[in-house]
mmCIF file as gemmi writes it, N, C-alpha and C atoms, coordinates in Angstrom:
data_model
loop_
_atom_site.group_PDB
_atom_site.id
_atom_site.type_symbol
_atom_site.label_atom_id
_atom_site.label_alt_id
_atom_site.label_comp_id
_atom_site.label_asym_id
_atom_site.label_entity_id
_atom_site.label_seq_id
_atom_site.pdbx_PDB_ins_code
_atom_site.Cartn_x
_atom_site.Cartn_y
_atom_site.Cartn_z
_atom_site.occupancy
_atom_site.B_iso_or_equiv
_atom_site.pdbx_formal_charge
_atom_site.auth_seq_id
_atom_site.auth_asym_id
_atom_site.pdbx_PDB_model_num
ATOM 1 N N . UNK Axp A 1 ? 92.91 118.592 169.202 1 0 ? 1 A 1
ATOM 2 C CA . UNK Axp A 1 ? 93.168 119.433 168.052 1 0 ? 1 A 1
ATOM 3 C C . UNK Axp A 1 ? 92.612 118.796 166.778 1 0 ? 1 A 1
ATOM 4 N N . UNK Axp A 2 ? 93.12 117.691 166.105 1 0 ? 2 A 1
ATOM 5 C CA . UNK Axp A 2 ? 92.492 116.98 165.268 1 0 ? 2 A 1
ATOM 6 C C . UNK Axp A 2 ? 90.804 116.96 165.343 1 0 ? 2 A 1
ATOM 7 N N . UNK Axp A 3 ? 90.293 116.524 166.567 1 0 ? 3 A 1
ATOM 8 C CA . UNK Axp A 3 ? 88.7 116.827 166.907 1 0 ? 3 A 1
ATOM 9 C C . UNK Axp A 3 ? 88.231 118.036 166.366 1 0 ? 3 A 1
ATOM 10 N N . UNK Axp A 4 ? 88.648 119.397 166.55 1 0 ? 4 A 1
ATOM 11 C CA . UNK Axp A 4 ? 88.581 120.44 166.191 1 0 ? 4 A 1
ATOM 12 C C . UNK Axp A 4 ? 88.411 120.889 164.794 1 0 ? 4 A 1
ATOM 13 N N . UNK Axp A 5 ? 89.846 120.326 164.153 1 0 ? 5 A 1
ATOM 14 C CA . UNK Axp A 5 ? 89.871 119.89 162.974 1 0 ? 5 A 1
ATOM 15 C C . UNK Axp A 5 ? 89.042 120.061 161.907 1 0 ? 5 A 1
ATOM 16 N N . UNK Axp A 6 ? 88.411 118.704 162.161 1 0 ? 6 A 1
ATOM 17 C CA . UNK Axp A 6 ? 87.256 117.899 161.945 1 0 ? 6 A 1
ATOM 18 C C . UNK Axp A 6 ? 86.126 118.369 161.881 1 0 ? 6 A 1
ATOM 19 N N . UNK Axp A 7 ? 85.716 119.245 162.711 1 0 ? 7 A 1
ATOM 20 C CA . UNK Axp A 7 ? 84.849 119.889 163.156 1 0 ? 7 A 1
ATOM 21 C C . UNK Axp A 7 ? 84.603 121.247 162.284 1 0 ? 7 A 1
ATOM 22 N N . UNK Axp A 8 ? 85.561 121.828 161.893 1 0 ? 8 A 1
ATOM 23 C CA . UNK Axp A 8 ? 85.829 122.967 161.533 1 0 ? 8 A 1
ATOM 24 C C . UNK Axp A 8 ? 86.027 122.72 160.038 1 0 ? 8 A 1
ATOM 25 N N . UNK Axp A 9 ? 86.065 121.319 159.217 1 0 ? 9 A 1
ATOM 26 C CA . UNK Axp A 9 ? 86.07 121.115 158.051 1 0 ? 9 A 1
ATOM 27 C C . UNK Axp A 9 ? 84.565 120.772 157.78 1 0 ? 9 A 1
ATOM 28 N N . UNK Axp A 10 ? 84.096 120.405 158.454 1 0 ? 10 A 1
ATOM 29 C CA . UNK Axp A 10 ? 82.322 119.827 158.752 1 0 ? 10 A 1
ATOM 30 C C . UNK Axp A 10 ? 81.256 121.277 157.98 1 0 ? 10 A 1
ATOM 31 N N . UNK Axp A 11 ? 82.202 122.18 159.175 1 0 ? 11 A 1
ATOM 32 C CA . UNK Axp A 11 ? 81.239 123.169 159.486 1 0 ? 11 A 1
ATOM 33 C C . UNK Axp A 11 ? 81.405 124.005 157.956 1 0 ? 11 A 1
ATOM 34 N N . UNK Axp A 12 ? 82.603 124.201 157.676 1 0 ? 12 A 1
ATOM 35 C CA . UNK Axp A 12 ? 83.233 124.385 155.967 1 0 ? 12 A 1
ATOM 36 C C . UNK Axp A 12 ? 81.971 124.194 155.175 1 0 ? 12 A 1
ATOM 37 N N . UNK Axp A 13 ? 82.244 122.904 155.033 1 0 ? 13 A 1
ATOM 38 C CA . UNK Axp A 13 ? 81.085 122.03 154.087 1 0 ? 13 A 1
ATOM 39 C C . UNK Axp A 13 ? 79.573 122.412 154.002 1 0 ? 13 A 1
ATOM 40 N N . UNK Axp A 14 ? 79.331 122.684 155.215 1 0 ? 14 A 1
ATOM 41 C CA . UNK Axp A 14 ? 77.856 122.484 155.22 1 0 ? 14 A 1
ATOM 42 C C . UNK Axp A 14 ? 77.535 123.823 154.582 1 0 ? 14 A 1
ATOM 43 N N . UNK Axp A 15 ? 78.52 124.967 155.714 1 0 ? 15 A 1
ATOM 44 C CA . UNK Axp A 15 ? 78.51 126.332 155.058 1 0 ? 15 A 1
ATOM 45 C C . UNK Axp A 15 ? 78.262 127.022 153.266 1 0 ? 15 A 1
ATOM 46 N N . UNK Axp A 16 ? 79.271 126.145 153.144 1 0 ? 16 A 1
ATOM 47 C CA . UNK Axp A 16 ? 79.202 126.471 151.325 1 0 ? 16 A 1
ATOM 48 C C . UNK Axp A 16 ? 78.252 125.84 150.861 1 0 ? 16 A 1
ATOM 49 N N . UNK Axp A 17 ? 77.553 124.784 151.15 1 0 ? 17 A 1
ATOM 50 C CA . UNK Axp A 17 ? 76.438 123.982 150.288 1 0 ? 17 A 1
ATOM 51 C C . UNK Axp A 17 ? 75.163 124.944 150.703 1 0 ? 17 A 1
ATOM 52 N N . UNK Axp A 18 ? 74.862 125.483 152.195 1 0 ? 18 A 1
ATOM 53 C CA . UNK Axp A 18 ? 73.888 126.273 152.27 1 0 ? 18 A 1
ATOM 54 C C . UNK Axp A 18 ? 73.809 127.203 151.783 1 0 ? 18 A 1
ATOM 55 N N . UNK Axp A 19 ? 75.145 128.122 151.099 1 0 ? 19 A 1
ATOM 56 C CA . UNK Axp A 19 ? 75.142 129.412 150.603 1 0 ? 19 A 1
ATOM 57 C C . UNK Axp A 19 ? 75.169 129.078 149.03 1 0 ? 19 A 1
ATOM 58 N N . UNK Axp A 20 ? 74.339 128.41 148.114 1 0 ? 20 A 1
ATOM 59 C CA . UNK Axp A 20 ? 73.883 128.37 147.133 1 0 ? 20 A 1
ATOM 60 C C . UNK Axp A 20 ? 73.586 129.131 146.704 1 0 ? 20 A 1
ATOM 61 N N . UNK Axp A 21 ? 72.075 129.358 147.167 1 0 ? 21 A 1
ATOM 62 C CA . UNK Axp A 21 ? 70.804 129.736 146.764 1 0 ? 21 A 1
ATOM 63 C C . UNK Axp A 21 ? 70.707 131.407 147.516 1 0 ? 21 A 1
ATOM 64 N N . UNK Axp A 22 ? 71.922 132.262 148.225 1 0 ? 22 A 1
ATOM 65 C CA . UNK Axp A 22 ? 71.995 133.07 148.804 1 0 ? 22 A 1
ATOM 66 C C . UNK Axp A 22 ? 72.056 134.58 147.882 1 0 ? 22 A 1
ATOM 67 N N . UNK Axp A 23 ? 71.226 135.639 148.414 1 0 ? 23 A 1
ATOM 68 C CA . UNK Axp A 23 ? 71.408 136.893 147.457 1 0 ? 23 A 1
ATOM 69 C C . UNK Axp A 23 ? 73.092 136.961 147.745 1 0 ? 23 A 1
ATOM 70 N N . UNK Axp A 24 ? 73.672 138.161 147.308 1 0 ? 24 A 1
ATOM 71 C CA . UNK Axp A 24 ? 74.582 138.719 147.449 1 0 ? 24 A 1
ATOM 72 C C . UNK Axp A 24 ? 74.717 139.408 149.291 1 0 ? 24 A 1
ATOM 73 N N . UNK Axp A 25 ? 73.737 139.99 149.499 1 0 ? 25 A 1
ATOM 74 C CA . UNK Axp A 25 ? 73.723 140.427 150.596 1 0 ? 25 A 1
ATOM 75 C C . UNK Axp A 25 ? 73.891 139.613 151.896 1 0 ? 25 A 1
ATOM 76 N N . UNK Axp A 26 ? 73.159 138.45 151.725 1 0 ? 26 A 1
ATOM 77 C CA . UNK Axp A 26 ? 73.103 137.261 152.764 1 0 ? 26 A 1
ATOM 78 C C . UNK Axp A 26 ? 74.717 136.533 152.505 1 0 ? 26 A 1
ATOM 79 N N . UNK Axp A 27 ? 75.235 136.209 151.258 1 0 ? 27 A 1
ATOM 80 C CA . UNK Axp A 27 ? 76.799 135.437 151.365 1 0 ? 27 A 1
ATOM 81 C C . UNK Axp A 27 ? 77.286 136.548 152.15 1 0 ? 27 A 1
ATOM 82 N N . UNK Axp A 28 ? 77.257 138.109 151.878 1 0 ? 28 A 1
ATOM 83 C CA . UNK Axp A 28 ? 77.959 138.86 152.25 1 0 ? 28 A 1
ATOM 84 C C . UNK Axp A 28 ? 78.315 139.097 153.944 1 0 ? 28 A 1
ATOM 85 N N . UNK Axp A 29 ? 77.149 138.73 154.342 1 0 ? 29 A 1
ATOM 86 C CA . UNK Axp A 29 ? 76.83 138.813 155.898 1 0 ? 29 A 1
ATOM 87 C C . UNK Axp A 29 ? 77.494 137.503 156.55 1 0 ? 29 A 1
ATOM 88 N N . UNK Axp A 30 ? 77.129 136.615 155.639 1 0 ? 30 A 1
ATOM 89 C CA . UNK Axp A 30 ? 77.549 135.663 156.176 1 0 ? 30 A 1
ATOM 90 C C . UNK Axp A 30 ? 79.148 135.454 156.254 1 0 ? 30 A 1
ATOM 91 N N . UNK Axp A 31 ? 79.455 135.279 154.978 1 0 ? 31 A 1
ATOM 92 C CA . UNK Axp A 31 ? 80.943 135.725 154.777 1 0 ? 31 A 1
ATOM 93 C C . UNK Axp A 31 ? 81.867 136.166 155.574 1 0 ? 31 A 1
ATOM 94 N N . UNK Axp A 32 ? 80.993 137.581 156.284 1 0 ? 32 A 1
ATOM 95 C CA . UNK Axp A 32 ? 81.622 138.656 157.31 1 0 ? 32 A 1
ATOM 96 C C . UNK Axp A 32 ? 81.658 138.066 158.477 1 0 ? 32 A 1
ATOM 97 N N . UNK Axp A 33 ? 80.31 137.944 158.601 1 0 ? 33 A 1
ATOM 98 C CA . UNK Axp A 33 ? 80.446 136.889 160.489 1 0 ? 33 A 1
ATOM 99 C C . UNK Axp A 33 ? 81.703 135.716 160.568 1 0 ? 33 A 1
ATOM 100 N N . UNK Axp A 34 ? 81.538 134.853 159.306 1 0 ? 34 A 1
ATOM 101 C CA . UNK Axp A 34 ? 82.8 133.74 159.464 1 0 ? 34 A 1
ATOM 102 C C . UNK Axp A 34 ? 84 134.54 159.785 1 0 ? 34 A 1
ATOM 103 N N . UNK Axp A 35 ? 84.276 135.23 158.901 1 0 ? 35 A 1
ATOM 104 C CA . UNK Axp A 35 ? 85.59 135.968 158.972 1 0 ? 35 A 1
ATOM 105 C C . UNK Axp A 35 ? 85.762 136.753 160.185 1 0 ? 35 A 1
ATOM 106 N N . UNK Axp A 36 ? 85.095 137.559 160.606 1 0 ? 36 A 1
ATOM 107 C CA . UNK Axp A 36 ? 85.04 137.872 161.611 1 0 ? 36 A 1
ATOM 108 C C . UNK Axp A 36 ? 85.185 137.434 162.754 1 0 ? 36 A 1
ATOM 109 N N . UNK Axp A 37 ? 84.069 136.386 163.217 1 0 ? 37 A 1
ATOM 110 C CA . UNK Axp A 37 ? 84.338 135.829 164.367 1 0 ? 37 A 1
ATOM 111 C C . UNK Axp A 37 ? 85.779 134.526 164.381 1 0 ? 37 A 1
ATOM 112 N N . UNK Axp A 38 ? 86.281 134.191 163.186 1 0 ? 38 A 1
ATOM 113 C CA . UNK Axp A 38 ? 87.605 133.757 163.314 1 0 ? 38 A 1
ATOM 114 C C . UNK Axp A 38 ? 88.727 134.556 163.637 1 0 ? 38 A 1
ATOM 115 N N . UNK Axp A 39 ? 88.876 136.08 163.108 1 0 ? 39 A 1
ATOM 116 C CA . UNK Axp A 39 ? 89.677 137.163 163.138 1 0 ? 39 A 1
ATOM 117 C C . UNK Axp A 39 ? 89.119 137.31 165.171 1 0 ? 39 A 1
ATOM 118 N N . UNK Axp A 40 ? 88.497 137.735 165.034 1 0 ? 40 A 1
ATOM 119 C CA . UNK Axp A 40 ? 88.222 138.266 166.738 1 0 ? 40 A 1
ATOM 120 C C . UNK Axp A 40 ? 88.612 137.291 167.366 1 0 ? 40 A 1
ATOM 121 N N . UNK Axp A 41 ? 88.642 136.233 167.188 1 0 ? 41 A 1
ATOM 122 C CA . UNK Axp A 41 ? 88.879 134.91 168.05 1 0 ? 41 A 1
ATOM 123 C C . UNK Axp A 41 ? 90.327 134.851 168.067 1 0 ? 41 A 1
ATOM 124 N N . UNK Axp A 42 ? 90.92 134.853 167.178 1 0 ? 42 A 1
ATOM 125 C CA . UNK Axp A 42 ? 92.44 134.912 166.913 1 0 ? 42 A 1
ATOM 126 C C . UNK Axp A 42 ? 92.974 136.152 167.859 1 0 ? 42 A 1
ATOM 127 N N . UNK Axp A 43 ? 92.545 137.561 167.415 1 0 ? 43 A 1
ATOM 128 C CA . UNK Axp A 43 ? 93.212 138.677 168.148 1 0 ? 43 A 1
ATOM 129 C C . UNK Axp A 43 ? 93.148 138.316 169.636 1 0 ? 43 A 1
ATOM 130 N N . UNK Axp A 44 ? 91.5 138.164 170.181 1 0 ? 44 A 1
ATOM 131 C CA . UNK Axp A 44 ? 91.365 138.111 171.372 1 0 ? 44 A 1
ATOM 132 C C . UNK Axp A 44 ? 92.374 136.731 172.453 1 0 ? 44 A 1
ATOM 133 N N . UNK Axp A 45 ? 93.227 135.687 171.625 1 0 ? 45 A 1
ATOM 134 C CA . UNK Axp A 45 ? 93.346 135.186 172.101 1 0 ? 45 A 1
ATOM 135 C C . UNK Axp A 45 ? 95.284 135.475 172.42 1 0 ? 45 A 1
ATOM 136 N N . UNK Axp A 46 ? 95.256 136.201 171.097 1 0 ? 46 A 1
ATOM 137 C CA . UNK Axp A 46 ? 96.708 136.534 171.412 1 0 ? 46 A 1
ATOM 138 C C . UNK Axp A 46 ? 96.866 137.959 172.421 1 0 ? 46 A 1
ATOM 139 N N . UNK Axp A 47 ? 95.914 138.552 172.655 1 0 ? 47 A 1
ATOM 140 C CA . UNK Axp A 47 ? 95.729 139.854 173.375 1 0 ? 47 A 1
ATOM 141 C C . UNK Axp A 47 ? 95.851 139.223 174.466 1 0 ? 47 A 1
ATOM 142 N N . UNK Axp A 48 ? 95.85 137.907 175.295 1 0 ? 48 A 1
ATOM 143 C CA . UNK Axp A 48 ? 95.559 137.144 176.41 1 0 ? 48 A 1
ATOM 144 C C . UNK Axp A 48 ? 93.749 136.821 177.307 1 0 ? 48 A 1
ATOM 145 N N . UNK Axp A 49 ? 93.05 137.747 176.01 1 0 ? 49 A 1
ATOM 146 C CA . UNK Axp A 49 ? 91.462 137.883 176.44 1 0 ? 49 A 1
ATOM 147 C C . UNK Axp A 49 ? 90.548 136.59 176.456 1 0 ? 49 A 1
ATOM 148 N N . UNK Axp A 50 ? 89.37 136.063 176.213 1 0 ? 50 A 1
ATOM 149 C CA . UNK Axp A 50 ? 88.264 135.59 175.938 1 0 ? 50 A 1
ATOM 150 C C . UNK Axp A 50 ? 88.681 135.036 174.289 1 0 ? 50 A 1
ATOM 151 N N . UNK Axp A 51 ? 88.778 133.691 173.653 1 0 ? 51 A 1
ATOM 152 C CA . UNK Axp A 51 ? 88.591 133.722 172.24 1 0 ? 51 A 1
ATOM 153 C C . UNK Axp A 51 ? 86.845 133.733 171.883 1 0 ? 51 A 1
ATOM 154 N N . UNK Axp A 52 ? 86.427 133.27 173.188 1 0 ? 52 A 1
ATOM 155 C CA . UNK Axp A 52 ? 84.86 133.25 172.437 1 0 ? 52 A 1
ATOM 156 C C . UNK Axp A 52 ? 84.697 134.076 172.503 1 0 ? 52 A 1
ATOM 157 N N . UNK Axp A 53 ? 84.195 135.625 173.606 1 0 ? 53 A 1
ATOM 158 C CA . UNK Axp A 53 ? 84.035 137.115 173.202 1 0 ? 53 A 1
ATOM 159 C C . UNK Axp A 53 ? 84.561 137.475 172.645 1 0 ? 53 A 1
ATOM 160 N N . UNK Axp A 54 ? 85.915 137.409 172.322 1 0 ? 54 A 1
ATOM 161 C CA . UNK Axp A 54 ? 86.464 137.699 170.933 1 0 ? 54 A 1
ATOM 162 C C . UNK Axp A 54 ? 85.318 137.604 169.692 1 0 ? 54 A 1
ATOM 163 N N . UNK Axp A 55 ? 85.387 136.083 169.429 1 0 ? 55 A 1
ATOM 164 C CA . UNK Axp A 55 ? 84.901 135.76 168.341 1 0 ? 55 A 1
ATOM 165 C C . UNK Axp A 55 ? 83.659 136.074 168.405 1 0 ? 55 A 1
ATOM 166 N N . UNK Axp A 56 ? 82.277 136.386 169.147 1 0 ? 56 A 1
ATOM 167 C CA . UNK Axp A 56 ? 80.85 136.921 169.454 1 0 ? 56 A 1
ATOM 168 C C . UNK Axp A 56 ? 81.43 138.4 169.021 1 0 ? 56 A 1
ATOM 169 N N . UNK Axp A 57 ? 82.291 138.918 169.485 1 0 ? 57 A 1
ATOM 170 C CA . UNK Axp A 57 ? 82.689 140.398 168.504 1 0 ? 57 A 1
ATOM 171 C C . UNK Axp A 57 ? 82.648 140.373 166.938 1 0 ? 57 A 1
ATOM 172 N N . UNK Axp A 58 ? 83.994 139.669 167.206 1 0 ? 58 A 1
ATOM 173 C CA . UNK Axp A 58 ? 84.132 139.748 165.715 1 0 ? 58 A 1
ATOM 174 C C . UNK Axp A 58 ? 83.045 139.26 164.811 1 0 ? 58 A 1
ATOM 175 N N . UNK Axp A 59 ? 82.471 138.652 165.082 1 0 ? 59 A 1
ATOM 176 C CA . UNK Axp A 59 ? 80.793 138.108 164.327 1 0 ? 59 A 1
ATOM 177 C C . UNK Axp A 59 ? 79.916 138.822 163.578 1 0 ? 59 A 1
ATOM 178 N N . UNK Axp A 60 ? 79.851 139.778 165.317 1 0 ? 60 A 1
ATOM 179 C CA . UNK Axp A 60 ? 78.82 140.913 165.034 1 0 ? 60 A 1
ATOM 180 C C . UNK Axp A 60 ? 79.498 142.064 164.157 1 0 ? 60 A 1
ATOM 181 N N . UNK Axp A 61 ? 80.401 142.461 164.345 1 0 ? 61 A 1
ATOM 182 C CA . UNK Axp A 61 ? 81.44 143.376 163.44 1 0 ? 61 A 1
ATOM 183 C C . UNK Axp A 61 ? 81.583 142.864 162.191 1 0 ? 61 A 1
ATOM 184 N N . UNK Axp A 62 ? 81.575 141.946 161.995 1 0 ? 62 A 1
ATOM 185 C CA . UNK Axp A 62 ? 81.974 141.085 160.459 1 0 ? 62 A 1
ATOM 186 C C . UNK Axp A 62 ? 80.634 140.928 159.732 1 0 ? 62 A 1
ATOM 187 N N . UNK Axp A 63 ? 80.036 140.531 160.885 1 0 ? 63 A 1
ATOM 188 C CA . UNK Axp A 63 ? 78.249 140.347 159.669 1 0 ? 63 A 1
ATOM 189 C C . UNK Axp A 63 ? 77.974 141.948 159.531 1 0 ? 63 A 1
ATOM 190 N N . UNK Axp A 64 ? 78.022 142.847 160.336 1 0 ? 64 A 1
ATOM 191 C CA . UNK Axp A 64 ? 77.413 143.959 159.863 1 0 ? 64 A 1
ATOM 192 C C . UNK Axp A 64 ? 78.048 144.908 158.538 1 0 ? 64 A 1
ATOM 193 N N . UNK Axp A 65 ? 79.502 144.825 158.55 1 0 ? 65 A 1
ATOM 194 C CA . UNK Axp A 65 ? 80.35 144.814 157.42 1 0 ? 65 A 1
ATOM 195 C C . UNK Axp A 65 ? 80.232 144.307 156.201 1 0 ? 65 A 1
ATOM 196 N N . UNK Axp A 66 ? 80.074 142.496 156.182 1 0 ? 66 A 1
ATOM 197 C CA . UNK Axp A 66 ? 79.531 141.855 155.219 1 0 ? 66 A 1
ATOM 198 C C . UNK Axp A 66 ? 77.779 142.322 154.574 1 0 ? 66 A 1
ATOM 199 N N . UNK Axp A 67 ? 77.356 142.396 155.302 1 0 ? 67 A 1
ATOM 200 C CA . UNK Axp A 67 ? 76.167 143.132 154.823 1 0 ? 67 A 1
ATOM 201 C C . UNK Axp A 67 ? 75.892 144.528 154.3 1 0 ? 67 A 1
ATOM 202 N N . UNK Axp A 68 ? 76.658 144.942 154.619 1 0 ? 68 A 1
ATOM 203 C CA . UNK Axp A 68 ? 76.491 146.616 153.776 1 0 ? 68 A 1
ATOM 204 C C . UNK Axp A 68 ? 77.454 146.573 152.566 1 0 ? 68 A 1
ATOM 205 N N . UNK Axp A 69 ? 78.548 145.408 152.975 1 0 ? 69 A 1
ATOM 206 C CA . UNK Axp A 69 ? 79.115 145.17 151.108 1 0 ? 69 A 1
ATOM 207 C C . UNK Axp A 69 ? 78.124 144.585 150.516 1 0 ? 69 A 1
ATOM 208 N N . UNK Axp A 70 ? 77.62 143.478 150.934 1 0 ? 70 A 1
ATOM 209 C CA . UNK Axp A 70 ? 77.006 142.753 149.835 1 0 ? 70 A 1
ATOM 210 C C . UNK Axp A 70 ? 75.495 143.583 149.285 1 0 ? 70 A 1
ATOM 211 N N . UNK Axp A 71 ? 74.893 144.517 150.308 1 0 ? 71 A 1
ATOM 212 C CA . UNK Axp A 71 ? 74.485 145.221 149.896 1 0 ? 71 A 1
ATOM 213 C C . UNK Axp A 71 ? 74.596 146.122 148.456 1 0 ? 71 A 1
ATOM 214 N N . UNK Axp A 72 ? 75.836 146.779 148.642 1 0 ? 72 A 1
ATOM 215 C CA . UNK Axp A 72 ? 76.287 147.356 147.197 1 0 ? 72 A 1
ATOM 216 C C . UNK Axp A 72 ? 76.604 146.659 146.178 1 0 ? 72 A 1
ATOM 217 N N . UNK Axp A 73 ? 76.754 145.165 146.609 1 0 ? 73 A 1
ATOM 218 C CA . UNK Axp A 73 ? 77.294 144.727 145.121 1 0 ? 73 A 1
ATOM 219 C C . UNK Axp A 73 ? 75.453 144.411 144.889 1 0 ? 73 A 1
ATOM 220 N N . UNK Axp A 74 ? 74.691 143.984 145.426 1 0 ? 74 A 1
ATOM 221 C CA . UNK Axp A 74 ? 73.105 143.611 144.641 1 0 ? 74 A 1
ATOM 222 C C . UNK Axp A 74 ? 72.893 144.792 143.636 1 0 ? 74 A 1
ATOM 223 N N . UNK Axp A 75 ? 72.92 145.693 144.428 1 0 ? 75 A 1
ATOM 224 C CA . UNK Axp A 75 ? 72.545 147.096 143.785 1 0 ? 75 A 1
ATOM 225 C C . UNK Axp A 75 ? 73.028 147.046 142.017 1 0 ? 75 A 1
């Protein structure tokens, strides 16, 4: 768990330093996939399912979401 942790504070970090230089549309996508594939991962695991197909759902559901917001806010 701690390993995990760790891992998941890493991935934090790197995340926000790469999303600098990002339009609106790209944080937005991106944004969505994180959220997403954490949300899908969570449901799917309390549903008794897959957390990784979960979370490969929620990804794809979340980036495509995040992208048609961040879409409107460029605009």
């Amino acid at each position: 768990m701690k390993r995990m942790l760790t891992i998941a504070v890493i991935a934090t970090f790197v995340g926000v330093i790469g999303c600098t230089n990002m339009t609106p549309q790209q944080q937005g996508t991106a944004s969505g996939a994180a959220i997403g594939a954490v949300a899908g991962a969570g449901i799917a695991a309390v549903a008794g399912g897959s957390a990784w197909t979960g979370a490969a759902v929620g990804a794809v559901a979340g980036g495509i979401v995040g992208n048609i917001k961040g879409s409107k806010q460029q605009q």
